[in-house]
C-alpha positions as CSV (number, residue, x, y, z in Angstrom):
1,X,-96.0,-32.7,-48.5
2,X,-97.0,-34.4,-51.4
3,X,-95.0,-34.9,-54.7
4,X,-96.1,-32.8,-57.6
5,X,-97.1,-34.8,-60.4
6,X,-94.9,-34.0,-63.1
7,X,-96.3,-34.3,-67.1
8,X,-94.7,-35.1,-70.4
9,X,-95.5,-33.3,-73.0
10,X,-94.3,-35.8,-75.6
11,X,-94.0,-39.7,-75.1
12,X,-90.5,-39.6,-76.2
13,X,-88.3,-38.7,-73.0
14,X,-84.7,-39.3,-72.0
15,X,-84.3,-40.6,-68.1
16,X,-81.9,-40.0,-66.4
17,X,-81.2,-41.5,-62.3
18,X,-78.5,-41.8,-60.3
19,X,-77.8,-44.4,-57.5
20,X,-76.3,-47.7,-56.0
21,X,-77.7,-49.5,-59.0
22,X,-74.9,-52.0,-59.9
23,X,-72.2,-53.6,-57.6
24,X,-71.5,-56.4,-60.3
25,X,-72.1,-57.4,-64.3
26,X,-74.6,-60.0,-63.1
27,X,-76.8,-56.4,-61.4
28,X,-77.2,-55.2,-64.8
29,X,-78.1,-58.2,-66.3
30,X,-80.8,-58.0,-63.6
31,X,-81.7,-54.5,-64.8
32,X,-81.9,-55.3,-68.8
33,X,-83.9,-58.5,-67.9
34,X,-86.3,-56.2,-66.0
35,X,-86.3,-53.2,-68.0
36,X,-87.6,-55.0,-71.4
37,X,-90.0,-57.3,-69.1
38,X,-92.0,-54.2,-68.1
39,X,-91.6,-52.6,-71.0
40,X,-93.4,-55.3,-72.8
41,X,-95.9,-55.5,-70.2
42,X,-96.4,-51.7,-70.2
43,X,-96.5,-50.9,-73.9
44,X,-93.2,-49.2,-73.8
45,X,-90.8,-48.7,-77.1
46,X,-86.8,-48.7,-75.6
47,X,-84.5,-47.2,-78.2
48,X,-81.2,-46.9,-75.9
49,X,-79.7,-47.1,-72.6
50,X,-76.6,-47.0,-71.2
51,X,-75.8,-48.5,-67.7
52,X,-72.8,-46.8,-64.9
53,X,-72.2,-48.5,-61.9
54,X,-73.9,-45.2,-60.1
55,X,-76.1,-44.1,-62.7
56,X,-78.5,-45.0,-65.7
57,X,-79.8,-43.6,-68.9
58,X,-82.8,-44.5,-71.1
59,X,-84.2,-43.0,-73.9
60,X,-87.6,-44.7,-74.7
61,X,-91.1,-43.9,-75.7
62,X,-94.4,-45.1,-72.8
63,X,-97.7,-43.8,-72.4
64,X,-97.0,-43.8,-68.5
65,X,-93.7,-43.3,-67.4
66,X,-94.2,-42.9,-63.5
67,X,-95.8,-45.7,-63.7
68,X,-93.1,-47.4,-65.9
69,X,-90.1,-46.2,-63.5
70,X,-92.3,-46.8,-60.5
71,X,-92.3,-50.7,-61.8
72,X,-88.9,-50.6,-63.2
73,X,-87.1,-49.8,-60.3
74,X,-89.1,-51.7,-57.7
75,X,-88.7,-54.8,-59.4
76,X,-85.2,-54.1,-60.0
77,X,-84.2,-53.3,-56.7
78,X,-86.1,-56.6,-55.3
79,X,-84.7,-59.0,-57.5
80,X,-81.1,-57.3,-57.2
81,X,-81.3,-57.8,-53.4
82,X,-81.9,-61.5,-53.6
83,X,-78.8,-62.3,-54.9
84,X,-76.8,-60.8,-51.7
85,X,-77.1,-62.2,-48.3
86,X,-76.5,-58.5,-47.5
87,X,-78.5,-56.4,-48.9
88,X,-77.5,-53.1,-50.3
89,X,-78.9,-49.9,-49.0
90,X,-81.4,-48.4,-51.3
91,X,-80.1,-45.2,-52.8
92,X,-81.6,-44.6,-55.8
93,X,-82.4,-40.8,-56.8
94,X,-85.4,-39.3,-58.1
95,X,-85.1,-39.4,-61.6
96,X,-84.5,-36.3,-64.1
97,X,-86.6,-36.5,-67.6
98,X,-86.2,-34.6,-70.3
99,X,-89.1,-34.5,-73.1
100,X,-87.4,-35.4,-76.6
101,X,-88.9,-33.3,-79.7
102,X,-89.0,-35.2,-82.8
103,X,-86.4,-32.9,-84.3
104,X,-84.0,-34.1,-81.9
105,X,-84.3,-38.3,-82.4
106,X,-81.3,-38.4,-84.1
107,X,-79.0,-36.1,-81.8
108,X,-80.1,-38.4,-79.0
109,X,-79.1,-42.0,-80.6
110,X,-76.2,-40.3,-82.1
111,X,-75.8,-39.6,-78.0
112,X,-75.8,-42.9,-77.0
113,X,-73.8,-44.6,-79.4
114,X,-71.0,-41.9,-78.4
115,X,-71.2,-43.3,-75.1
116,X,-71.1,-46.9,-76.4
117,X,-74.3,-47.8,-75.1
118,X,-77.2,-50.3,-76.6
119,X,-79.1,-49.0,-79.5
120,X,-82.1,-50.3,-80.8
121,X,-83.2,-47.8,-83.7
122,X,-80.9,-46.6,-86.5
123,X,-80.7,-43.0,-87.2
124,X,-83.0,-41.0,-89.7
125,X,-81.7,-42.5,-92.7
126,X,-82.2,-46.2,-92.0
127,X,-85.2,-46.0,-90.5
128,X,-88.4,-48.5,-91.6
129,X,-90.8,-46.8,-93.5
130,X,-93.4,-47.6,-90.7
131,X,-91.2,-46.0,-88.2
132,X,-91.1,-42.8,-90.3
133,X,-94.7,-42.7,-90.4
134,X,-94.7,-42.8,-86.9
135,X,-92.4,-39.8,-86.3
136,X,-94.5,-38.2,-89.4
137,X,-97.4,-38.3,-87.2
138,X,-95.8,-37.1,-84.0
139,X,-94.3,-34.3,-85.9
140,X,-98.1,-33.5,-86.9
141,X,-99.0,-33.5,-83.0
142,X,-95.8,-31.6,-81.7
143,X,-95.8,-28.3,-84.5
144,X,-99.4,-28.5,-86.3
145,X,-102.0,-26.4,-84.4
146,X,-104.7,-28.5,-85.1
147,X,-108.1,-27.2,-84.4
148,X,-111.8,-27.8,-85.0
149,X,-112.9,-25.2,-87.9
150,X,-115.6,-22.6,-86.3
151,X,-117.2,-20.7,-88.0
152,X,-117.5,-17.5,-85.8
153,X,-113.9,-17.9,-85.1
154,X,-112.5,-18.3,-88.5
155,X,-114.8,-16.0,-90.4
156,X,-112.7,-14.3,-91.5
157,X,-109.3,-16.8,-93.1
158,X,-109.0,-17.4,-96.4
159,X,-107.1,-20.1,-98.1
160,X,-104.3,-20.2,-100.9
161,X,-102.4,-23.1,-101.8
162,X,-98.9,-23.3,-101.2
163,X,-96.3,-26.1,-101.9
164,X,-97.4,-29.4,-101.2
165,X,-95.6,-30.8,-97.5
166,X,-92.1,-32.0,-98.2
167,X,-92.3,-35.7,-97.3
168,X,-90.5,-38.5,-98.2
169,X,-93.1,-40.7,-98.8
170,X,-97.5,-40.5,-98.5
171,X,-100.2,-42.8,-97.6
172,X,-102.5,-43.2,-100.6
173,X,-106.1,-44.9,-100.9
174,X,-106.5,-48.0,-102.7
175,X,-108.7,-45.8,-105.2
176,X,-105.2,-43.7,-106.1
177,X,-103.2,-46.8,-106.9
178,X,-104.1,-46.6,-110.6
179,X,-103.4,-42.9,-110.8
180,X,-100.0,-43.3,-108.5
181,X,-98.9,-46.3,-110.4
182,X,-97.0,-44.4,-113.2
183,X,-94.8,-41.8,-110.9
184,X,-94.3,-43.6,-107.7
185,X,-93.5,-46.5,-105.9
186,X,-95.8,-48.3,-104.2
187,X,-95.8,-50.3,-101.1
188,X,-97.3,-51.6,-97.9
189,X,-96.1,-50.9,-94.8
190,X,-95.1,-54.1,-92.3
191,X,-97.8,-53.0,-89.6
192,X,-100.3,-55.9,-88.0
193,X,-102.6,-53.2,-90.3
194,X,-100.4,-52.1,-93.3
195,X,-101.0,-49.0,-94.8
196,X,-100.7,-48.2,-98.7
197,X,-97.4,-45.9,-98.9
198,X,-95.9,-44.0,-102.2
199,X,-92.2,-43.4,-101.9
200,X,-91.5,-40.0,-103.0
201,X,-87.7,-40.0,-101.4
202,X,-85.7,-40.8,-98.6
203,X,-85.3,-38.0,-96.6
204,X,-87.4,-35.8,-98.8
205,X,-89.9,-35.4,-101.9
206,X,-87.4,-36.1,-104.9
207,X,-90.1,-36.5,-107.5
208,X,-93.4,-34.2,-107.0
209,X,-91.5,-30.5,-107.9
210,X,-92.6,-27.3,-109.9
211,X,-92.8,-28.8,-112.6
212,X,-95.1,-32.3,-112.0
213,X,-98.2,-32.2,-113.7
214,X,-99.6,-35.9,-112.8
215,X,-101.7,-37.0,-110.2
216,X,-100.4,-35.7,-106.8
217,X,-101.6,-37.9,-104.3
218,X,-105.1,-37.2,-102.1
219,X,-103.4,-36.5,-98.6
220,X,-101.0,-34.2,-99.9
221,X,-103.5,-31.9,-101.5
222,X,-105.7,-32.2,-98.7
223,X,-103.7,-30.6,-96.0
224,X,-104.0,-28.0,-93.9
225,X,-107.5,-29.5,-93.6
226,X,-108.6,-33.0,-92.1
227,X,-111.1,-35.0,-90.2
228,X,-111.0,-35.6,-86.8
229,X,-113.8,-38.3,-85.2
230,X,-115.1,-37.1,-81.9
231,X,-117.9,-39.9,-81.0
232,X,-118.4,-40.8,-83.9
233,X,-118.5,-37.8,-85.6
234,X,-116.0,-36.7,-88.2
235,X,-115.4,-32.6,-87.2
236,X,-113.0,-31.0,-89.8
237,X,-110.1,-29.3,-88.4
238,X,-107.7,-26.8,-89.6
239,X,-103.7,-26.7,-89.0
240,X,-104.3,-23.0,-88.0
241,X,-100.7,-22.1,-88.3
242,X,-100.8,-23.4,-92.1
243,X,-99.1,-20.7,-94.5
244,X,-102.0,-21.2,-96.7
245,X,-104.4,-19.3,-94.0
246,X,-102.0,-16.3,-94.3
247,X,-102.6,-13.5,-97.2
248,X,-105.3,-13.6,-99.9
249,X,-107.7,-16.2,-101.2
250,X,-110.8,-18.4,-101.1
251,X,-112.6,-17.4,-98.2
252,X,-114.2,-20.6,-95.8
253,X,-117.3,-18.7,-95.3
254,X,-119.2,-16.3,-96.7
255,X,-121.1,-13.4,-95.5
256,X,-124.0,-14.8,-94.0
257,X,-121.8,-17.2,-92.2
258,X,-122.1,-20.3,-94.0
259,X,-119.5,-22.8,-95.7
260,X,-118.1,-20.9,-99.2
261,X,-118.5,-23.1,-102.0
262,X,-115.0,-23.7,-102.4
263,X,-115.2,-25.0,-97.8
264,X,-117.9,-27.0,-99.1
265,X,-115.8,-28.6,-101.7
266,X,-112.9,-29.3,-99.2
267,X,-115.6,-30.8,-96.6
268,X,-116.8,-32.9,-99.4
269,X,-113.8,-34.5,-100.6
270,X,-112.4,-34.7,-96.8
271,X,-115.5,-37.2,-96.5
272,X,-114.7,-39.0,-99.3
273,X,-111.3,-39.6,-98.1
274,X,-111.8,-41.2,-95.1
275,X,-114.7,-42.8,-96.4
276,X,-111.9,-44.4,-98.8
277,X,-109.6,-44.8,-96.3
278,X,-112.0,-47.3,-94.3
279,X,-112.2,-49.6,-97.1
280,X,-108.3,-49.3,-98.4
281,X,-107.9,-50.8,-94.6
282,X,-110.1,-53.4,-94.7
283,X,-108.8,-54.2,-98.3
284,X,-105.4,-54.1,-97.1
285,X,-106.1,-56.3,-94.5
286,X,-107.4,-59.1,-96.2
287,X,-104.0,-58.9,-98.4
288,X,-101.9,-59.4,-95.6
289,X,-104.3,-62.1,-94.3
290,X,-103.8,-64.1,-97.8
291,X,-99.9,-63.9,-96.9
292,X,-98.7,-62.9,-100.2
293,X,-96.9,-59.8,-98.8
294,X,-92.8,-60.4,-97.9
295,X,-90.5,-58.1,-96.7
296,X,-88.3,-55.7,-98.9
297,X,-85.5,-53.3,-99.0
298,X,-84.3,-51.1,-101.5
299,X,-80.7,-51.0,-101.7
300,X,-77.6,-50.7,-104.0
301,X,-74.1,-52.8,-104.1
302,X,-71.0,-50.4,-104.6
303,X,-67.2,-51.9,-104.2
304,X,-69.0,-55.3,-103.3
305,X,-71.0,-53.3,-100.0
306,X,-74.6,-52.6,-99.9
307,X,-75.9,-50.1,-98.9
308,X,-79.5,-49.6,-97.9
309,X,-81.7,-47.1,-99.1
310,X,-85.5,-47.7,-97.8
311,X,-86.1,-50.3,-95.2
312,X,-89.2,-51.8,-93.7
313,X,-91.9,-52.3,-96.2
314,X,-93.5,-55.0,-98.1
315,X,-94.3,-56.1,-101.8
316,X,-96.9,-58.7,-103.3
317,X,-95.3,-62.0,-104.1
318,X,-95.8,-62.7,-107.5
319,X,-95.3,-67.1,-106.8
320,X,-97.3,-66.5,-103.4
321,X,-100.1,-64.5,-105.3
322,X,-100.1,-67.6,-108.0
323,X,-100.0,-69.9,-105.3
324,X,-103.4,-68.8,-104.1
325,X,-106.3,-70.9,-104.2
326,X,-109.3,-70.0,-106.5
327,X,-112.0,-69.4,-104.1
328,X,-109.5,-66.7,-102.6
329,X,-108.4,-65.3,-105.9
330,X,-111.8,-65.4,-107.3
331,X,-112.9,-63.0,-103.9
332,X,-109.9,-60.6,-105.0
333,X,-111.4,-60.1,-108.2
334,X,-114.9,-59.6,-107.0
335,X,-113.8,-57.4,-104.5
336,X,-111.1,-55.4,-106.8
337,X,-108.1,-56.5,-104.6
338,X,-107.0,-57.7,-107.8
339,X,-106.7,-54.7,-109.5
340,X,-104.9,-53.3,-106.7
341,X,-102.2,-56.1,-106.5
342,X,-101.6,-55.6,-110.5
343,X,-101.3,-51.6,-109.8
344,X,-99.1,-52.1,-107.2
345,X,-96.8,-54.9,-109.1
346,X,-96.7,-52.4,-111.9
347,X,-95.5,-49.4,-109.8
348,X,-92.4,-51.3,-109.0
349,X,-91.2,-50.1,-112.1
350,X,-90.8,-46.7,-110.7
351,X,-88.2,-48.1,-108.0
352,X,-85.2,-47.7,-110.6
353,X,-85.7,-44.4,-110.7
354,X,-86.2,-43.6,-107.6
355,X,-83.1,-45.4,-106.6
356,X,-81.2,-42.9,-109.4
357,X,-83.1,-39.8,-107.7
358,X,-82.0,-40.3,-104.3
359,X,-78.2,-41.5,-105.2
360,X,-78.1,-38.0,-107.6
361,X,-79.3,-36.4,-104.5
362,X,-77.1,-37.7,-101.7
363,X,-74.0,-37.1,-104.0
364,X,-74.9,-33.2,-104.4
């Protein structure tokens, strides 16, 4: 009889096998060697593991993990045995795998570093902004119920607006820089492709509250709705679960079926947005390219320790940027990068108080 063909719901799992893996230091040597050169080969993100002489323990993130195990202990196995002129028998056990919710990333490290094991992430609170974005966006696949918005299925929602999401931080368009610039932070993230980021926080929104009456950035107000391209086609999708489709309000379609004015509006400016957002990447792009960008943190000294706040993101050079030639500057300008860089320098400002936020807020 076949094996069933088990599936992962989430690209996060924790494995767990038990076996004759190591008779010696030198076997798990072998084993890290091969686990990070087929995890490299296979796309695969390790952020733990822990090694017994009978058993093993990984917590990591593939797109294929049969495949990934498959490889991992093949190769293992093999190279293992050439370093005994006896080989050992081979008794390794199926493997147990347990899918990791996002919620649970930090109970898992916290796991491992219990046990003394390797650790290659931090927890919550020191992760890079581009590996919050990450978990932002898994969060969005694991508890929004996306779906495409149809019409003779949803004739009958309405929408009312709620608080905006609680995040610690928002991608804006290069348009919103100017409008951003006198609130928020802004930054680039340290992707081969950065993204345009306002810092709102740490763990959560310290600035945007009841009470802020500037300009609230794009993809906050845009949720529960987006645009999803299907062949080429943007479809606009709903998070159907959002609070703001429960109760009273502007209704998506009217009675002879069609888009409402106000579903109209939303599909308009949903359009603009990622209309926007194609260009703030290319834009983006082209910065990095110039290398102007370097790495920052923000951080604070206290009793002669530092103690870091936000990690992984970069800033514009302001000697790199004058360093540039003319012809590249003089394309800036043409192209409005210019504008951009100055927005962005100037937003710095806000870091200060941000920094005075977030310490007012951890000392609660």
């Amino acid at each position: 009889m076949s094996r069933q063909v088990r599936t992962f719901i989430s690209p996060y799992v924790l494995v767990r096998q038990r076996g004759n893996f190591f008779m010696s230091n030198s076997d798990k040597q072998i084993y890290i060697d091969t686990l990070f050169s087929i995890a490299k080969n296979q796309n695969t993100e390790i952020f733990a593991y822990l090694l017994e002489n009978s058993s093993v323990e990984l917590f990591l993130k593939t797109e294929n993990l049969p495949k990934f195990m498959q490889s991992l202990n093949s190769v293992f196995i093999r190279k293992r045995n050439k370093t005994y002129e006896i080989k050992p028998k081979n008794e390794l056990k199926r493997y147990d795998v347990k899918d990791i919710n996002i919620s649970q990333f930090e109970d898992i490290l916290a796991y491992f570093v219990s046990k003394n094991a390797y650790t290659f992430r931090d927890t919550q609170k020191n992760l890079s902004i581009g590996q919050k974005i990450e978990i932002q966006q898994f969060k969005k696949r694991t508890y929004m119920n996306i779906v495409p918005l149809i019409k003779n299925k949803h004739k009958n929602i309405t929408y009312h607006k709620e608080k905006i999401p609680n995040l610690a931080y928002t991608e804006i368009l290069a348009t919103e820089i100017i409008s951003c610039e006198r609130n928020f932070p802004v930054v680039f993230t340290n992707d081969a492709s950065p993204r345009l980021i306002a810092l709102l926080g740490k763990t959560s929104n310290l600035i945007i509250d009841d009470n802020f009456k500037d300009y609230i950035p794009a993809y906050l107000q845009n949720y529960p709705f987006l645009l999803a391209k299907v062949d080429k086609e943007n479809i606009l999708c709903i998070d159907e679960d959002a609070k703001e489709f429960s109760g009273d309000g502007e209704k998506l379609f009217g009675d002879d079926g069609e888009p409402s004015k106000f579903l109209s509006q939303a599909i308009g400016a949903m359009k603009n947005y990622n209309a926007e957002f194609e260009k703030t990447i290319t834009a983006l792009e082209e910065i990095k390219k110039s290398g102007i960008l370097i790495k920052k943190e923000l951080s604070v000294t206290h009793e002669n320790k530092k103690y870091v706040l936000i990690k992984g993101f970069s800033i514009v050079s302001k000697k790199k940027l004058l360093e540039l030639d003319d012809a590249t500057l003089a394309n800036f300008a043409r192209k409005g990068y210019l504008e951009l860089i100055h927005s962005h320098l100037r937003s710095l400002n806000n870091l200060e108080n941000l920094t005075t936020k977030i310490l007012n807020d951890e000392n609660k």
